[in-house]
RODO-2510 file (C-alpha; in nm, 4 decimals, decimal comma):
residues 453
     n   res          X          Y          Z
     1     x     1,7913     0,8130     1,8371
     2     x     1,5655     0,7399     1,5231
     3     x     1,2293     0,5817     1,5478
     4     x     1,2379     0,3163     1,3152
     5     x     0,9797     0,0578     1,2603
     6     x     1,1304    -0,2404     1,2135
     7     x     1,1369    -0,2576     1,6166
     8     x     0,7775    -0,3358     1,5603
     9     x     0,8650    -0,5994     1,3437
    10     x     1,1366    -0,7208     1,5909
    11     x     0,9050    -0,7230     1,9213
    12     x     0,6319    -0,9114     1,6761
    13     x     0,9397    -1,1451     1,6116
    14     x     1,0350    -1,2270     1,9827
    15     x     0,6416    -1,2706     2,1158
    16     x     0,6089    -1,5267     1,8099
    17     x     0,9563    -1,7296     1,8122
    18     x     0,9984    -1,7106     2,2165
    19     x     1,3214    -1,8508     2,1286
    20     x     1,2523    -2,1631     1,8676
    21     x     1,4111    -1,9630     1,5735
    22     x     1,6833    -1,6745     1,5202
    23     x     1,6384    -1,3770     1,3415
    24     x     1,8168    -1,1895     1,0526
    25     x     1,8102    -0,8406     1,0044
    26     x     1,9005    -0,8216     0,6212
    27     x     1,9841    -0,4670     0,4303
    28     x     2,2059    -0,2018     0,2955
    29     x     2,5265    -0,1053     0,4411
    30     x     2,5139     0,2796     0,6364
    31     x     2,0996     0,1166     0,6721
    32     x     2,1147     0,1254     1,0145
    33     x     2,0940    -0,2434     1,1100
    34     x     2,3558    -0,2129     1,4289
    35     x     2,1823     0,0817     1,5867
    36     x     1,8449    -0,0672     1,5723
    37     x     1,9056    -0,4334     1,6972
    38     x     2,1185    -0,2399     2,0026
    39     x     1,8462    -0,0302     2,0763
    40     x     1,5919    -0,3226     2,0769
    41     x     1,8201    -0,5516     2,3072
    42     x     1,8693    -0,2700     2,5481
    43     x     1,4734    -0,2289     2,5652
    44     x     1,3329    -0,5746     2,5573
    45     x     1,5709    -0,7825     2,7622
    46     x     1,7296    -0,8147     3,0771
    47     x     2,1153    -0,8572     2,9424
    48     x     2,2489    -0,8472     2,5797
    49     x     2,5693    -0,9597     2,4110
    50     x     2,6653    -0,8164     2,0828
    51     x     2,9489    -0,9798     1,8835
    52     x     3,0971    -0,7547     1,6443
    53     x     3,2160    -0,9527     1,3801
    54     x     3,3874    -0,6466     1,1621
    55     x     3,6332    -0,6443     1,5100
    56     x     3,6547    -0,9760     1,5819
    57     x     3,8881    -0,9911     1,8475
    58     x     4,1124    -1,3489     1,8330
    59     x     3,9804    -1,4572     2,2093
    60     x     3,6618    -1,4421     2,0855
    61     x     3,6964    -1,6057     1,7330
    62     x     3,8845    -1,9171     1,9867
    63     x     3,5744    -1,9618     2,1772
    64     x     3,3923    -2,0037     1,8656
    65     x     3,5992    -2,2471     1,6891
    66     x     3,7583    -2,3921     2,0070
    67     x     3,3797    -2,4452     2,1768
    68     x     3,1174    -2,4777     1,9318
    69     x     3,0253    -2,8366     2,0391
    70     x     3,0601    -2,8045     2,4518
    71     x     2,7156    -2,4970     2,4752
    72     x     2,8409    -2,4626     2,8722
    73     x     3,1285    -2,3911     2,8222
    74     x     3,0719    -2,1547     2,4798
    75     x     2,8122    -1,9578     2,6900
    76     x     3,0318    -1,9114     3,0044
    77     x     3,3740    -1,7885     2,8454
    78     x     3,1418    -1,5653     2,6545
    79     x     2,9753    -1,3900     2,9254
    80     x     3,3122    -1,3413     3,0304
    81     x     3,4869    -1,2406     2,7942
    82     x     3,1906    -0,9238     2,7691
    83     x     3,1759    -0,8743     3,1259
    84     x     2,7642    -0,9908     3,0762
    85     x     2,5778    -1,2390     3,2821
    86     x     2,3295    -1,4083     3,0590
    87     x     2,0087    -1,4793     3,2029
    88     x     1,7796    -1,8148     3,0702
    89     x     1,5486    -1,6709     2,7992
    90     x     1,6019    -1,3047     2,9090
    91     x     1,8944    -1,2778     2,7135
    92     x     2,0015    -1,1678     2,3300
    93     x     2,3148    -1,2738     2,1812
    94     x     2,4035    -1,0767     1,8733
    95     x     2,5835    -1,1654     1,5372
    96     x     2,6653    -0,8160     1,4407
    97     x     2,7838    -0,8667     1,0435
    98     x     2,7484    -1,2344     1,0618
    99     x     2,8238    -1,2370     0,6923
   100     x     3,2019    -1,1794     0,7884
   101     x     3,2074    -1,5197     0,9732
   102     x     2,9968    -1,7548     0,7729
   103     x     3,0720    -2,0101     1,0860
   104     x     2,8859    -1,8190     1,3579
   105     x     2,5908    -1,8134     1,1284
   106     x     2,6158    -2,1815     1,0608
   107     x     2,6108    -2,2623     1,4353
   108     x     2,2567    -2,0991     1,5119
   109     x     2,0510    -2,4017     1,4650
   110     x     2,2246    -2,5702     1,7460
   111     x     2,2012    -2,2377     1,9389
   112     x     1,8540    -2,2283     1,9076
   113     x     1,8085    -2,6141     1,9772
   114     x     1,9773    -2,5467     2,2956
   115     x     1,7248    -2,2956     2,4067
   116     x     1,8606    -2,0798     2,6515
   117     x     1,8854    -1,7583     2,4649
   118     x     1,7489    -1,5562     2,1571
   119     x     1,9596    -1,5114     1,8811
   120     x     1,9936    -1,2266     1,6424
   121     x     2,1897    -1,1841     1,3431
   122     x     2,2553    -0,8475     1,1349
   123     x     2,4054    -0,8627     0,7927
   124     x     2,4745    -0,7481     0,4705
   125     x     2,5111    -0,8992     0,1056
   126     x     2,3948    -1,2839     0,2579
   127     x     2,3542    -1,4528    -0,0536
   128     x     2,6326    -1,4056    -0,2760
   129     x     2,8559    -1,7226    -0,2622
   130     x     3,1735    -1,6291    -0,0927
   131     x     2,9158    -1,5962     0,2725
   132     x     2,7695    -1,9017     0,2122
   133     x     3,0510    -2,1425     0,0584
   134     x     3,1198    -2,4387     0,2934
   135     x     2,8160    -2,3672     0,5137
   136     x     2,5082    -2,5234     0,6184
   137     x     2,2532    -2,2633     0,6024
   138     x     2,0259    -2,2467     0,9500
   139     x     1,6702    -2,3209     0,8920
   140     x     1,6318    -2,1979     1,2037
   141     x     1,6261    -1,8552     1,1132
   142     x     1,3857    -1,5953     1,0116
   143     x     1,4777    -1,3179     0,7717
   144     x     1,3956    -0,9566     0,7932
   145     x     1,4870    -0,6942     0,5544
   146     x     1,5208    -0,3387     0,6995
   147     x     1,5268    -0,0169     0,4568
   148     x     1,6427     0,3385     0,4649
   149     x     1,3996     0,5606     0,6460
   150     x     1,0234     0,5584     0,4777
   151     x     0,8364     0,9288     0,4798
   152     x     0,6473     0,8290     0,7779
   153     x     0,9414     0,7820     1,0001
   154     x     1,1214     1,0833     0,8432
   155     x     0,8441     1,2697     0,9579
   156     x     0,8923     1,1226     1,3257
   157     x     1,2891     1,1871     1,2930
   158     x     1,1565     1,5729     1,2025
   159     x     0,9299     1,6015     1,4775
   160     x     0,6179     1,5987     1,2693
   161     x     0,4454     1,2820     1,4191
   162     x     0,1126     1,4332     1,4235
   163     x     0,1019     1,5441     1,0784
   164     x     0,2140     1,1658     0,9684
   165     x    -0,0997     1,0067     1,2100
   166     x    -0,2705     1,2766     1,0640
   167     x    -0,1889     1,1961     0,6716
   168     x    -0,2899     0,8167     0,7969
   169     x    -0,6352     0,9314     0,8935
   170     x    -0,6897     1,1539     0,5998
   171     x    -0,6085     0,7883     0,3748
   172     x    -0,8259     0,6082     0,5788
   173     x    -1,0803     0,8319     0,5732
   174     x    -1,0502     1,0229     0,1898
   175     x    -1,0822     1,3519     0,3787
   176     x    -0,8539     1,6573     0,3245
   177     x    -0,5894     1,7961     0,5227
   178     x    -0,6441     2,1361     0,5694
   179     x    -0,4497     2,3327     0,3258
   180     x    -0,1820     2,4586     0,5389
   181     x    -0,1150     2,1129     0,6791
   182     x    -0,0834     1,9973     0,3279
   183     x     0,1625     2,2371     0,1970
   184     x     0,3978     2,1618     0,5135
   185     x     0,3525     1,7883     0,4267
   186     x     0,4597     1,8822     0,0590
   187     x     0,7340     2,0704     0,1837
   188     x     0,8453     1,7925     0,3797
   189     x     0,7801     1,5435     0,1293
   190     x     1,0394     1,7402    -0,1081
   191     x     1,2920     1,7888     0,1764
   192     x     1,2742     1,3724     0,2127
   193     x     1,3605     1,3644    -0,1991
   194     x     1,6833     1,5146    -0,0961
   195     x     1,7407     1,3844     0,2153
   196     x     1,6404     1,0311     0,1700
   197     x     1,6158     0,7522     0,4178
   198     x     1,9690     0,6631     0,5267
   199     x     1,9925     0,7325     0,8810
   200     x     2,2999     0,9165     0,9300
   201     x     2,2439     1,1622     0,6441
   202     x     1,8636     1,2418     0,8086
   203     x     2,0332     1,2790     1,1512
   204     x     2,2801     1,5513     0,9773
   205     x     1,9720     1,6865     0,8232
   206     x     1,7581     1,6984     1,1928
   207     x     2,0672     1,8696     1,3589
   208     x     2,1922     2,1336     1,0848
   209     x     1,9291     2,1659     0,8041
   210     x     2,2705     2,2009     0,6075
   211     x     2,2184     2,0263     0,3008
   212     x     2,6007     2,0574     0,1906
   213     x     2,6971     1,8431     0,5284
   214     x     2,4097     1,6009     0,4081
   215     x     2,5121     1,5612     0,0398
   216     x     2,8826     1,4898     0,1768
   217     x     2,7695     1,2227     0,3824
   218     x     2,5631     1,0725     0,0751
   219     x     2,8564     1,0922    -0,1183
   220     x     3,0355     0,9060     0,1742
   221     x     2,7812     0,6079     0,1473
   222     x     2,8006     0,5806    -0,2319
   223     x     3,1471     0,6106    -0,2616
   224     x     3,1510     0,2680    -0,0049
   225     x     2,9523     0,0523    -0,2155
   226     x     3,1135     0,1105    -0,5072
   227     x     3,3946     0,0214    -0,2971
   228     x     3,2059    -0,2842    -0,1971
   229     x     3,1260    -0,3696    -0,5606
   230     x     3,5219    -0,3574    -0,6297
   231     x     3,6274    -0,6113    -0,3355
   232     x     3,3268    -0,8445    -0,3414
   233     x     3,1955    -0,8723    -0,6975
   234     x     3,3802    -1,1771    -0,7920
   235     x     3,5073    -0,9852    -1,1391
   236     x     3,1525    -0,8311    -1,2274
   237     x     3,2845    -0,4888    -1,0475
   238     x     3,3251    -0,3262    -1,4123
   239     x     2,8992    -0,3938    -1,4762
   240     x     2,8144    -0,3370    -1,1459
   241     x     2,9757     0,0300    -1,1457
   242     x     2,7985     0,1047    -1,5108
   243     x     2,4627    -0,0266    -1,3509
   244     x     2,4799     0,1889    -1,1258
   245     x     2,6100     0,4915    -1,2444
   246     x     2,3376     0,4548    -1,5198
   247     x     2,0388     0,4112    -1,3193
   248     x     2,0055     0,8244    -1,2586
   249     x     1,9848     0,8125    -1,6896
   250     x     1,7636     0,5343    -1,7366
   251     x     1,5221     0,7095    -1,5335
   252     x     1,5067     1,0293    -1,6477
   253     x     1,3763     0,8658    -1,9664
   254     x     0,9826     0,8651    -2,0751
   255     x     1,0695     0,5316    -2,1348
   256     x     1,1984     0,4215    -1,7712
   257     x     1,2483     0,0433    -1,8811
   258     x     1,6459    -0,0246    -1,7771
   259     x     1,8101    -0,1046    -2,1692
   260     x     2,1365    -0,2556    -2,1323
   261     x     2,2496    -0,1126    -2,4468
   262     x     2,3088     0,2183    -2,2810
   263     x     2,5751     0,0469    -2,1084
   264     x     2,7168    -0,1902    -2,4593
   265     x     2,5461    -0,2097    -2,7481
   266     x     2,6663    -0,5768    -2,7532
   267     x     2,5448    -0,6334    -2,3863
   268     x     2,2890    -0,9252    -2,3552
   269     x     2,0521    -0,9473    -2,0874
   270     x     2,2212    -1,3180    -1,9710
   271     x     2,5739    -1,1678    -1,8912
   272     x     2,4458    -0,8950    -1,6913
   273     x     2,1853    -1,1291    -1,4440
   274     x     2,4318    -1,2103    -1,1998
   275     x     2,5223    -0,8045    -1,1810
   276     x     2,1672    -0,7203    -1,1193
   277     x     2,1160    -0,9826    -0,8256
   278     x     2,4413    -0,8785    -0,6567
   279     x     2,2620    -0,4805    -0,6289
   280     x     1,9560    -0,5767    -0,5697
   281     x     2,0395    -0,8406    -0,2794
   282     x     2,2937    -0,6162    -0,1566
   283     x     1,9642    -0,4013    -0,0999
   284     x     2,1426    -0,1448    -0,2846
   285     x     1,8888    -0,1112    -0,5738
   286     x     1,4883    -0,1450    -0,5982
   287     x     1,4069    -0,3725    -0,9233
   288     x     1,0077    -0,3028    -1,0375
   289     x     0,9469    -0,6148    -1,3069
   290     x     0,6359    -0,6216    -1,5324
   291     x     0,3701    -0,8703    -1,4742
   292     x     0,2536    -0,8815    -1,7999
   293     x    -0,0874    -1,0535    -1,7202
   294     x    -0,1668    -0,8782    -1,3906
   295     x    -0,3907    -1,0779    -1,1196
   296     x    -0,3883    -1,1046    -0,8069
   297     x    -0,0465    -1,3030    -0,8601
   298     x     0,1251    -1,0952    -1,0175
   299     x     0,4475    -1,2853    -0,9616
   300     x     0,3584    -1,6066    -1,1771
   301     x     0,3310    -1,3189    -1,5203
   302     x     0,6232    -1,1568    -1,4323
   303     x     0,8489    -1,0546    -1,7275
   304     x     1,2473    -1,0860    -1,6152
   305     x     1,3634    -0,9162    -1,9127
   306     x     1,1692    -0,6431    -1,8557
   307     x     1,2447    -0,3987    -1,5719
   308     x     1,2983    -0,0911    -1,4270
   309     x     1,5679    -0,0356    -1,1744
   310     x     1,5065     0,2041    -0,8915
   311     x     1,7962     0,2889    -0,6390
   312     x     1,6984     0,2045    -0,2827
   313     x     1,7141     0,5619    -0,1519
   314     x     1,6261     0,8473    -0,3307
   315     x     1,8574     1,0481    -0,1740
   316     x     2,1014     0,9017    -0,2730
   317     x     2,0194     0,9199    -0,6097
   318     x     2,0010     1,2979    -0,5900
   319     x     2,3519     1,2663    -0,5274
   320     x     2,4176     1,0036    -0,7648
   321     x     2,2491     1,2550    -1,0291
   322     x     2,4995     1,5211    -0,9822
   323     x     2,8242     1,2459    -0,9209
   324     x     2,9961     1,4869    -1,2475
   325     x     3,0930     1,7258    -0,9605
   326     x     3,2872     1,6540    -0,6504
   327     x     2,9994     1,8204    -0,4601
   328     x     2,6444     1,9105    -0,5003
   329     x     2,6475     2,3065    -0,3501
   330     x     2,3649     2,3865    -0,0888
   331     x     2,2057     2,5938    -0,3355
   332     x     2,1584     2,3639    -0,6421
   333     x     1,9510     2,1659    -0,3323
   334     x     1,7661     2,5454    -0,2468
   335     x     1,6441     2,5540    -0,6316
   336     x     1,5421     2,1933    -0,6355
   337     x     1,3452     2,2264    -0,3041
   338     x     1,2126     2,5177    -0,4459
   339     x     1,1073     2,4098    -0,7695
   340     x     1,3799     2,6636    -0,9834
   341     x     1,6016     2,3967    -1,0781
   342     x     1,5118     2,2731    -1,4601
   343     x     1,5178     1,8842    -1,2957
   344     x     1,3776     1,5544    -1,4256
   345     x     1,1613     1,5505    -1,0487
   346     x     0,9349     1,2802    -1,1972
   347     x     1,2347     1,0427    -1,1626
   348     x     1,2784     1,1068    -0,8139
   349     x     0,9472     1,1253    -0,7053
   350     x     0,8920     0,7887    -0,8972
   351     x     1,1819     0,6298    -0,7241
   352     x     1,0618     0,7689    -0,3554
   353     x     0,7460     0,6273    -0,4230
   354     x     0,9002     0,2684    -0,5507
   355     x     1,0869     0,3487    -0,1861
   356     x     0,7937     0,3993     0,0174
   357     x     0,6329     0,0427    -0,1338
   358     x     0,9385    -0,1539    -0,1038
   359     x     0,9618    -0,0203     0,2663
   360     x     0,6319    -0,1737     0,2874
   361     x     0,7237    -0,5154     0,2216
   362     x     0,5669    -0,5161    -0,1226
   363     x     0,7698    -0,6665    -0,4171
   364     x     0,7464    -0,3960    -0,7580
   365     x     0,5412    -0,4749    -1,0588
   366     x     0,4399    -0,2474    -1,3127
   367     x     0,2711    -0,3312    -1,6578
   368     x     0,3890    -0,2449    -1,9606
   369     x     0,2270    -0,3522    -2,2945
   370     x     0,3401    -0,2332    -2,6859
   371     x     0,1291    -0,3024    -2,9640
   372     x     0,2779    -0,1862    -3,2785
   373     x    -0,0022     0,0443    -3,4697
   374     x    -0,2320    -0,0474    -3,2041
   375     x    -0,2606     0,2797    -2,9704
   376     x    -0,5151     0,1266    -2,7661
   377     x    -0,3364    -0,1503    -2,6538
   378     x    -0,0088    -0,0036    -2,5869
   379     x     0,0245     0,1525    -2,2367
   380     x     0,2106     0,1202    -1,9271
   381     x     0,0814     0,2010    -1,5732
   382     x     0,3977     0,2816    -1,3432
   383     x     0,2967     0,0602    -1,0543
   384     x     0,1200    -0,2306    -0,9678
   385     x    -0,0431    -0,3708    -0,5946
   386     x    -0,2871    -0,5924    -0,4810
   387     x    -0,4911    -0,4802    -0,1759
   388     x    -0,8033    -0,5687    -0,0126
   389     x    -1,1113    -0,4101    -0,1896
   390     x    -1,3927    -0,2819    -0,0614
   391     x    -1,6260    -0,3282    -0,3207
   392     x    -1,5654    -0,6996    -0,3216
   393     x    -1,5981    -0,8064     0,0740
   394     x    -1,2398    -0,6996     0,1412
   395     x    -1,1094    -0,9513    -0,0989
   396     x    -0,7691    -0,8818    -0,2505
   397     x    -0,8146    -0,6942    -0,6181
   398     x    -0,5111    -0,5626    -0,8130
   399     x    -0,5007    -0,1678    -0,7759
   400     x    -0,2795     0,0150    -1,0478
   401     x    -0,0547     0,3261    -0,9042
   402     x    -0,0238     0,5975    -1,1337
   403     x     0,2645     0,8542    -1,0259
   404     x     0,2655     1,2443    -1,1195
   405     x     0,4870     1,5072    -0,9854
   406     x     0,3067     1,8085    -1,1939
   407     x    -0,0599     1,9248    -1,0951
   408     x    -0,1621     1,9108    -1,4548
   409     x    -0,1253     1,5716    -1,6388
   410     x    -0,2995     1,3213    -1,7728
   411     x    -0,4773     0,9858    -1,7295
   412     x    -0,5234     0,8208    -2,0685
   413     x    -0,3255     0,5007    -2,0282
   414     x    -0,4995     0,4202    -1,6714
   415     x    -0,7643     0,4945    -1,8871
   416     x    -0,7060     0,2221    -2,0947
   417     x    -0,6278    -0,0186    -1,8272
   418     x    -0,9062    -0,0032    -1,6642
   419     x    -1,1520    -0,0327    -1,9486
   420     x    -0,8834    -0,3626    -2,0792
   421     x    -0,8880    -0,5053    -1,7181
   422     x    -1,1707    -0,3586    -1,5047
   423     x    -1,3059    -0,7326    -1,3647
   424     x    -0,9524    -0,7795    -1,2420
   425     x    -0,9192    -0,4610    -1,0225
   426     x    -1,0087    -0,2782    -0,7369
   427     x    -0,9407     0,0789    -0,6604
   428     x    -0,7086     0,2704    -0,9203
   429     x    -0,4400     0,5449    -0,7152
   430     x    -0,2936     0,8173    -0,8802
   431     x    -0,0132     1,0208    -0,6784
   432     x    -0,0052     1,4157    -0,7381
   433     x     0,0956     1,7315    -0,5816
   434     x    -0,3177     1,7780    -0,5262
   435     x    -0,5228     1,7391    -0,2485
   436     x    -0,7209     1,4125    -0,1873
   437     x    -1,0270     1,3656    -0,4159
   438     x    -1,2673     1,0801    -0,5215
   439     x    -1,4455     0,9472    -0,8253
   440     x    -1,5537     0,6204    -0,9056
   441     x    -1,3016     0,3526    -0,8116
   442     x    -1,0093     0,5989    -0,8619
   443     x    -0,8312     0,7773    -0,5667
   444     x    -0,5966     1,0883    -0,6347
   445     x    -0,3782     1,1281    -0,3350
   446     x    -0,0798     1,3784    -0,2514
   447     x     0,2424     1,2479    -0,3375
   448     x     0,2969     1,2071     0,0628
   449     x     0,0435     0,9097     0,0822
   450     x     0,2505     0,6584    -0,1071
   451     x     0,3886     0,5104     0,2604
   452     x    -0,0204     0,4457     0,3485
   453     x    -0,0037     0,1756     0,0074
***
């Protein structure tokens, strides 16, 4: 069983609520979602029902259209019908894929007004309008979004815990890992590039170290949401499938800005909106917009037209990258964990590290500025986040993320930021293959650090 965080999140979520609001667990098919709301009801309370709405056998779809407004009687032929006595607030009743019964969903705020139990919901793709149509949406319920695995808990999964409390210190502190610590983190840190985060591949990966049984599982996943994109698009399947089968080229570029004209030269930004939404709420793909006058707000700048368009788990964008062949052979993955593959790895590393922030809670800015025949005020800085900065009693400064997967490279554009926007910002991170090192306001830190962000 995985160690995920979001049963942190989920504990937080029952000591708070103590039953005056439901939550739901929001994310990406394959994301694990089911496994992690079991394993927290079989921990944290005395009896659990889960209802899986995928199987929604017909006695059970009776109760809830034959009972919904006598509670008693809903409860009791429930607790039946799953062999589970429910106990007054030490009880959890499940919605497993509420999105597949829009009803269910609509009857928590009378669930929770009644009091007896706590209520959880799991779902994907919540928003678009065919799981929503006809239904009064609870207010009554809390949302939580739940990602593919972060570094940090594919460390745990690996059984490198220490080294990841270790790697927390070392942020916390600026010191060093000792140098053979930090070439197993960097080893590890390239093993989670072609891994990823999604559950079932990294269990594959735990058991067999065979990266051909983890690509075929990655395949698996991919291959059902572009199934999903065909049956639930609502006729925007044809731009949703050249989204995402571009996203691999788009950031490969120097220029990582997403250009619709790679997809139709004709394409305007307008008719592909709705396409974008439908990925990203499907949790599907990471969108990084540019807040083109960056304070600590960086929402109220940002730029909608300009984007870049991360998938939401790097490994399965390895996959995605190689999607010409019918496989990707165990040894193309040897040359690439290696380093003798000729590979774009900036793109990956720049979408694991989009990954590890996302996984963090933190929406994705970057800047981005071009001034024609004005070099120094054209640059771009790959990410953007506001933390709490020392230098300024802990108050919350904007800290530009600079991202580099070589050991040599350089820093002319943060350069350039800092000297355009220096009274806006607090300490400047750049993420390398080097060791941790200091000067000024600017941090380097190994690649590994972006979950600590």
């Amino acid at each position: 069983m995985l160690e995920r965080k979001v049963l942190d999140h989920m504990r937080r979520w029952k000591s708070r609520a103590r039953g005056r609001e439901a939550l739901l667990i929001e994310g990406a098919r394959r994301v694990g979602k089911s496994t992690a709301v079991e394993q927290f009801a079989k921990n944290e309370y005395r009896s659990s029902i889960i209802i899986d709405f995928s199987r929604l056998p017909r006695d059970v779809r009776s109760i809830f259209e034959d009972q919904r407004d006598d509670l008693d009687t809903f409860f009791m032929l429930l607790s039946a019908y799953y062999r589970t006595p429910l106990h007054t607030r030490e009880s959890l009743i499940v919605f497993d894929e509420v999105q597949l019964y829009p009803k269910a969903r609509e009857m928590i705020k009378h669930l929770v007004a009644d009091g007896r139990y706590d209520f959880m919901e799991t779902g994907s793709l919540i928003s678009i309008k065919r799981h929503i149509k006809d239904i009064v949406i609870p207010s009554e319920e809390r949302k939580l979004e739940m990602d593919p695995l972060d570094f940090e808990e594919f460390c745990w999964a690996m059984g490198e815990k220490l080294l990841s409390d270790l790697i927390r210190n070392s942020f916390e502190t600026s010191r060093q890992l000792p140098d053979a610590l930090h070439k197993r983190a960097m080893r590890l840190w390239r093993e989670y590039l072609l891994v990823g985060g999604m559950p079932q591949a990294v269990n594959e990966y735990v058991q067999s170290r065979d990266f051909n049984e983890v690509d075929y599982i990655k395949r698996g996943i991919i291959d059902l949401y572009l199934n999903d994109m065909g049956k639930l698009a609502n006729g925007d399947a044809g731009k949703l499938r050249s989204i995402f089968s571009q996203i691999p080229g788009q950031l490969s570029k120097h220029e990582k800005k997403f250009t619709l004209a790679s997809i139709d030269r004709e394409a305007r930004s307008r008719s592909y909106d709705s396409a974008f939404f439908w990925l990203e709420d499907a949790r599907l793909t990471n969108i990084c917009r540019n807040a083109t006058d960056p304070t600590v707000g960086l929402g109220l700048s940002e730029d909608n037209a300009s984007f870049k368009c991360y998938m939401a788990d790097t490994g399965l964008l390895v996959s995605q990258v190689f999607a010409d062949r019918r496989s990707t052979p165990s040894e193309v993955y040897r040359d690439i964990l290696f380093d003798r593959l000729s590979l774009n790895e900036g793109m990956l590393v720049e979408n694991a590290v989009a990954q590890q922030l996302r996984a963090n809670g933190r929406r994705l800015f970057f800047y981005s500025r071009y001034a024609r025949g004005d070099s120094q005020r054209t640059m771009e800085i790959d990410f953007l986040i506001v933390r709490a900065h020392d230098d300024a009693n802990l108050r919350a400064r904007v800290s530009p993320v600079e991202v580099k997967s070589t050991k040599r490279y350089g820093t002319s554009l943060l350069d350039k930021f800092e000297r355009t926007f220096g009274d806006r910002l607090g300490r400047s991170y750049v993420l390398h293959p080097r060791q941790v090192a200091s000067s000024g306001q600017r941090t380097l830190l190994p690649l590994y650090f972006a979950f600590c962000l």
